[in-house]
MDAnalysis code that builds the backbone (N, CA, C; Angstrom):
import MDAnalysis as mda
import numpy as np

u = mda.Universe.empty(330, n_residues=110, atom_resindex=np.repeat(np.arange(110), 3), trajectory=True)
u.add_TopologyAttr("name", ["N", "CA", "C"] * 110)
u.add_TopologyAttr("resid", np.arange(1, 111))
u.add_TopologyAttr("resname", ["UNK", "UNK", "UNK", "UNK", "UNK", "UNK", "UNK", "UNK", "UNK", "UNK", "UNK", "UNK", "UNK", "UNK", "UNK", "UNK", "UNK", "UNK", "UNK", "UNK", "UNK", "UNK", "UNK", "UNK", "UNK", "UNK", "UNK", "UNK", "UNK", "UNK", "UNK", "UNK", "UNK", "UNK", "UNK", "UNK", "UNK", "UNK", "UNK", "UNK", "UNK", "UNK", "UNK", "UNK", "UNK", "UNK", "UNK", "UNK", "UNK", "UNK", "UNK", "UNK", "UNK", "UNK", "UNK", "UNK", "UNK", "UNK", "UNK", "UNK", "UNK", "UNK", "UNK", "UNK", "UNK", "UNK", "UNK", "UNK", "UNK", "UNK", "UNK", "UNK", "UNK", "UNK", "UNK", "UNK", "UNK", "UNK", "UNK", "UNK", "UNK", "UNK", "UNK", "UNK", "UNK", "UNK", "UNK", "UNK", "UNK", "UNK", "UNK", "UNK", "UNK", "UNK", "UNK", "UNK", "UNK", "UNK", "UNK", "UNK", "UNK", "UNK", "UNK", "UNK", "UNK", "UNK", "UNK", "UNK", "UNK", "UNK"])
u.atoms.positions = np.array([
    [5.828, 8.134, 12.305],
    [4.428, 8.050, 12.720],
    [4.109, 6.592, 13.028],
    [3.509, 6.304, 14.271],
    [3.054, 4.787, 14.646],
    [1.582, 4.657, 14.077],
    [1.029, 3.429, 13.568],
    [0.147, 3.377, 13.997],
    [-0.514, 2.135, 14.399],
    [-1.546, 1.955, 15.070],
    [-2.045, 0.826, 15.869],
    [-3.246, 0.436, 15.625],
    [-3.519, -0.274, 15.478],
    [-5.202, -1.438, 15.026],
    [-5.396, -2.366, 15.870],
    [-6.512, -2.599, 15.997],
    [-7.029, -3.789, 16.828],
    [-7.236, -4.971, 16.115],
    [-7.141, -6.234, 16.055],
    [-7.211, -7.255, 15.307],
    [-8.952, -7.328, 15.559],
    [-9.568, -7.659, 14.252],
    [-11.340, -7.652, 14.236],
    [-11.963, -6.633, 14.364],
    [-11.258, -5.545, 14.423],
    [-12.031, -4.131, 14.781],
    [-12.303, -3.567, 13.157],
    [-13.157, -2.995, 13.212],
    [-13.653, -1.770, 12.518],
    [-12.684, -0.492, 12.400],
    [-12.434, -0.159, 13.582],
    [-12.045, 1.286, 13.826],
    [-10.748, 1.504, 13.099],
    [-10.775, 2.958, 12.594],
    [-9.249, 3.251, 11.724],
    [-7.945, 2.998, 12.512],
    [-8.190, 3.123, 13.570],
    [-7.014, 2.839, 15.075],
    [-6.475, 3.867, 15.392],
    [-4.933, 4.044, 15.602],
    [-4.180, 4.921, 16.689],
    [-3.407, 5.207, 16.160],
    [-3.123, 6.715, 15.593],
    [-1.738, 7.393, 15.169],
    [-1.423, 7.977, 15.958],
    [-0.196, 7.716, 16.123],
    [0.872, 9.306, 16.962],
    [2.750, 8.925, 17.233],
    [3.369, 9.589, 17.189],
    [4.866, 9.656, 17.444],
    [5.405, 8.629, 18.564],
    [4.400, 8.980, 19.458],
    [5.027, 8.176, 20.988],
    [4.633, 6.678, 21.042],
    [5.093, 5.861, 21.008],
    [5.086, 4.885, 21.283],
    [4.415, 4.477, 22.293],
    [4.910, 4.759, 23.406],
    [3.680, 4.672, 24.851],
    [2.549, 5.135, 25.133],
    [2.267, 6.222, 23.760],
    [0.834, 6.931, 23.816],
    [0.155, 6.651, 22.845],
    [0.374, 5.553, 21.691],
    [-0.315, 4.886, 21.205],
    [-0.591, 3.581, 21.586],
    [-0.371, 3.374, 22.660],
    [-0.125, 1.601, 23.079],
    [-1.133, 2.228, 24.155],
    [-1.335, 2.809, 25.044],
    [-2.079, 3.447, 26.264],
    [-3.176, 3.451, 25.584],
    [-3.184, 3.980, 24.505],
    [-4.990, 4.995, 23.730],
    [-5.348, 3.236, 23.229],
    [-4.387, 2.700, 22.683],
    [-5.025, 0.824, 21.947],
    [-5.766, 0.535, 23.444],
    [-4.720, -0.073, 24.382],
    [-5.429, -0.013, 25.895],
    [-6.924, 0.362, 26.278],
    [-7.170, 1.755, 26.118],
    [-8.219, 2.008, 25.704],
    [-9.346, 1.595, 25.482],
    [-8.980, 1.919, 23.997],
    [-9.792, 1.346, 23.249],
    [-10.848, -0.176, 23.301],
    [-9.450, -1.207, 23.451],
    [-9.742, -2.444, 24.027],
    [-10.653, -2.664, 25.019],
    [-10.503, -1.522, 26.663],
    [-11.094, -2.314, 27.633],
    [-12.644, -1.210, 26.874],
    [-12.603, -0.675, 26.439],
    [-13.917, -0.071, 26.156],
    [-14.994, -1.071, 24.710],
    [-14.138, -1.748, 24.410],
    [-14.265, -2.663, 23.516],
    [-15.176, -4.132, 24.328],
    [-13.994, -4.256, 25.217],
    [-14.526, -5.769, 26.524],
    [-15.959, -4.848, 27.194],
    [-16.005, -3.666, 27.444],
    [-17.263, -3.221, 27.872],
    [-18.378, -3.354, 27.432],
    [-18.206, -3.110, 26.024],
    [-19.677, -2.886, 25.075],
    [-19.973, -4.329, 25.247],
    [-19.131, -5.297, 24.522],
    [-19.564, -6.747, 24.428],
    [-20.344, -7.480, 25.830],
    [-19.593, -6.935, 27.093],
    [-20.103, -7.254, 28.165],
    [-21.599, -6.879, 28.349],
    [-21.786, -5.294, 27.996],
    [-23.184, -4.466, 28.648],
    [-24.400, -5.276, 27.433],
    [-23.574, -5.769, 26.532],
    [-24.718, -6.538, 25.384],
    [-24.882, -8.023, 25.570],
    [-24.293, -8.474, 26.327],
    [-23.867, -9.802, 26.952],
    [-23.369, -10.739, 25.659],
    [-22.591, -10.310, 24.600],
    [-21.797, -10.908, 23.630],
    [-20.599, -11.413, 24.322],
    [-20.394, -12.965, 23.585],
    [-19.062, -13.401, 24.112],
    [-18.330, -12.468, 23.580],
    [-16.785, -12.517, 23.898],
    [-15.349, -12.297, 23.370],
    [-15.003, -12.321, 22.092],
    [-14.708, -11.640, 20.822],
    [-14.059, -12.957, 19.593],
    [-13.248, -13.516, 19.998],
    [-12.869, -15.036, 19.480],
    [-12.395, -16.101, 19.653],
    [-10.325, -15.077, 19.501],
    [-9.339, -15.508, 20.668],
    [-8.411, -14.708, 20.321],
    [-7.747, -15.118, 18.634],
    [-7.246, -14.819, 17.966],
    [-6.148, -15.007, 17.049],
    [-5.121, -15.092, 17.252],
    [-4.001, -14.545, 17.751],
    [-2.891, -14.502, 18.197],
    [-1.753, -15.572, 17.596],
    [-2.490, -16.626, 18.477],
    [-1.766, -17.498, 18.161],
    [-2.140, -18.804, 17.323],
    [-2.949, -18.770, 16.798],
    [-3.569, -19.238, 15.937],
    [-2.702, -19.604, 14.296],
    [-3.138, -20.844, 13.892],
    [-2.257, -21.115, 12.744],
    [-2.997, -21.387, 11.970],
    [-3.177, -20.578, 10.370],
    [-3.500, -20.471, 9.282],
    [-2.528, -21.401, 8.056],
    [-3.759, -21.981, 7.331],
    [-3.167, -22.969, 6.501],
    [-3.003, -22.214, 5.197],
    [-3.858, -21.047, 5.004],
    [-3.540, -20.426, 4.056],
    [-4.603, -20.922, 2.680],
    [-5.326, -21.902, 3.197],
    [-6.699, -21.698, 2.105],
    [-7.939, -21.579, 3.250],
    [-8.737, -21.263, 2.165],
    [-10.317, -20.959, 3.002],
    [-11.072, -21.080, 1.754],
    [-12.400, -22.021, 1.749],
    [-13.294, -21.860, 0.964],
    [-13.987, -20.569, 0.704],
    [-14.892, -20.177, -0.124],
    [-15.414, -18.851, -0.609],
    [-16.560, -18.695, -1.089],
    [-17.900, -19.133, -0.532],
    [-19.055, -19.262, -1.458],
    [-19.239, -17.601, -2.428],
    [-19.270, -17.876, -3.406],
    [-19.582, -16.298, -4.175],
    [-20.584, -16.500, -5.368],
    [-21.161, -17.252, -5.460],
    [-22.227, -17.380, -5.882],
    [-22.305, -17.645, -7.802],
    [-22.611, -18.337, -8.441],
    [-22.826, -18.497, -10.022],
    [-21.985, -17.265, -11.070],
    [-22.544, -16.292, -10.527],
    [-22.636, -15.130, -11.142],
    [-20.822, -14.278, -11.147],
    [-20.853, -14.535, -9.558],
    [-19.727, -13.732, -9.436],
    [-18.637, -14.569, -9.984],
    [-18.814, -15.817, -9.920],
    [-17.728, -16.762, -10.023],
    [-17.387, -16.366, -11.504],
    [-18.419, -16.284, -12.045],
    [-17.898, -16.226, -13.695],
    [-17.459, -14.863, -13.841],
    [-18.036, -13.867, -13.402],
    [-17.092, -12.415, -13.774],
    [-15.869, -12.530, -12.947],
    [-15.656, -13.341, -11.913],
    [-13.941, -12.850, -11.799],
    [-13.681, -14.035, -12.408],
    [-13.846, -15.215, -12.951],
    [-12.763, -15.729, -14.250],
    [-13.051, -15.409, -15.505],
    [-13.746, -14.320, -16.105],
    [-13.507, -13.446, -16.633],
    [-12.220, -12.534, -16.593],
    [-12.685, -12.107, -15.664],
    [-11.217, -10.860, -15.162],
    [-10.468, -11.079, -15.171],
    [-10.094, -12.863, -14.716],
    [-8.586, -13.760, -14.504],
    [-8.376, -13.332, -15.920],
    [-8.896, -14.387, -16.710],
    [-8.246, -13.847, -18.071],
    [-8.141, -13.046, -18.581],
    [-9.043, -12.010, -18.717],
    [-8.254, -10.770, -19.387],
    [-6.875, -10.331, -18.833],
    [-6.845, -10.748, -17.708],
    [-5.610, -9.928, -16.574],
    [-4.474, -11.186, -17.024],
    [-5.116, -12.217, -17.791],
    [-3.578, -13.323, -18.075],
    [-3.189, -13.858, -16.501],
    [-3.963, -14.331, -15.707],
    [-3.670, -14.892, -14.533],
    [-5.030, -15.442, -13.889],
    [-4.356, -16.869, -13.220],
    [-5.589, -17.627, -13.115],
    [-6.229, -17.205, -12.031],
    [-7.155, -17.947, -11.770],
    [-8.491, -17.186, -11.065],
    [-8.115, -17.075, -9.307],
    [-7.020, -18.249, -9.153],
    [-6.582, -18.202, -7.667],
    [-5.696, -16.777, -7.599],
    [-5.111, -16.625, -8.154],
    [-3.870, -15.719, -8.506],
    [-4.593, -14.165, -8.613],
    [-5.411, -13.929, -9.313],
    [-6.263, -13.250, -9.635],
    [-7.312, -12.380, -7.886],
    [-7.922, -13.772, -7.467],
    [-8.256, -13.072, -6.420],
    [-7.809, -12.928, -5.181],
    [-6.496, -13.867, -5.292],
    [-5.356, -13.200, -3.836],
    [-4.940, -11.926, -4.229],
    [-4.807, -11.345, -5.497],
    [-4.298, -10.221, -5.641],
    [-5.238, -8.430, -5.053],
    [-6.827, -9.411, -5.522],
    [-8.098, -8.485, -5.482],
    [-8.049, -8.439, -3.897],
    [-7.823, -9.499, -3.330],
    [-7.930, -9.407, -1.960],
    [-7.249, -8.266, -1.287],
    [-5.842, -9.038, -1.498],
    [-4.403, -7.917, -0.876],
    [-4.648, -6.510, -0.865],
    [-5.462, -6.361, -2.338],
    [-6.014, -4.696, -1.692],
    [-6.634, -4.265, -0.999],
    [-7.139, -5.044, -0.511],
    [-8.037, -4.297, 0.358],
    [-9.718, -3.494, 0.572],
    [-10.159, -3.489, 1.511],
    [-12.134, -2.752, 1.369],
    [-11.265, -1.594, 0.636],
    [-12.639, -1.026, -0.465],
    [-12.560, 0.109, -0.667],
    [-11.485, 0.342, -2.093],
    [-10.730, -0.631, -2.561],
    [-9.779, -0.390, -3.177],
    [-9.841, -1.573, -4.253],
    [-11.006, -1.911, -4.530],
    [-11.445, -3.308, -5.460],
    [-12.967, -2.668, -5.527],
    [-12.917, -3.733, -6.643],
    [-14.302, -3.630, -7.406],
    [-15.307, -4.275, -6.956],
    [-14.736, -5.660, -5.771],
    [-15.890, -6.218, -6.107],
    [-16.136, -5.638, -4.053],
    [-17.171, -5.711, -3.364],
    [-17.269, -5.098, -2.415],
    [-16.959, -6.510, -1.694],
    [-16.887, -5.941, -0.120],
    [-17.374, -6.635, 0.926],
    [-15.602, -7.761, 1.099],
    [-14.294, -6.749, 0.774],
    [-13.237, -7.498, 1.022],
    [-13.205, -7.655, 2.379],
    [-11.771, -8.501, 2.757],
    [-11.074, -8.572, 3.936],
    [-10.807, -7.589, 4.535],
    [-11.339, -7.073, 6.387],
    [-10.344, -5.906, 6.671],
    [-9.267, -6.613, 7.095],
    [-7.957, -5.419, 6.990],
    [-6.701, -6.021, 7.425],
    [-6.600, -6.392, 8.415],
    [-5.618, -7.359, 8.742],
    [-5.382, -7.437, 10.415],
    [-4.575, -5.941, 10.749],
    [-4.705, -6.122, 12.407],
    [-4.582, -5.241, 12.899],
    [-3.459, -5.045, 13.414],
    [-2.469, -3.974, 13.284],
    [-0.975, -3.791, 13.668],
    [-0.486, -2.777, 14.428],
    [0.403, -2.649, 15.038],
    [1.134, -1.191, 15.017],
    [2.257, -1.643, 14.220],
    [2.662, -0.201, 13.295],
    [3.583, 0.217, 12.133],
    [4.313, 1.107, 12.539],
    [5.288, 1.314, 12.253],
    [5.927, 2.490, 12.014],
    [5.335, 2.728, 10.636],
    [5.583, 3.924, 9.745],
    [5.552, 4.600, 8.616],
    [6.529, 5.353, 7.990],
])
């Protein structure tokens, strides 16, 4: 089973067997994507592609939150960096605290 995502998108993306018929339906998707932004007169997002990540990013989270996840670090015996790359990696929907990272966007095999 393939499946395909759009990098910045929302949408669950593109499953199916064929290779060329999930790459056609992404296609799609995309120029219907460049449409909406156009008919609303929104720029582009900025591409990613090729883009190079240093691998930190600041995080405002406010008094409150800061102290319940180094809370959590410790009970969990791991420090608070360690702690919320892990909360991250899971993913929306699959953590406690809301409002994670969506994944980037791929085609997979499975």
């Amino acid at each position: 089973m393939l499946r395909g995502h759009l990098p910045g998108s929302d949408a669950r993306g593109i499953h199916g067997d064929d290779e060329a018929k999930v790459y056609k339906q992404l296609c799609r998707v995309v120029d219907e994507w460049i449409r909406i932004y156009q008919e609303d007169g929104e720029p582009l997002p900025e591409a990613t592609a090729a883009k190079d990540y240093s691998g930190k990013f600041v995080v405002r989270v406010g008094k409150e939150l800061h102290k319940q996840l180094a809370i959590e670090a410790m009970r969990e015996g791991e420090s608070l960096n360690s702690y919320c790359v892990r909360m991250l990696r899971r993913g929306p929907g699959r953590q406690r605290t809301p409002n994670g990272p969506r994944r980037p966007a791929v085609a997979s095999r499975r």
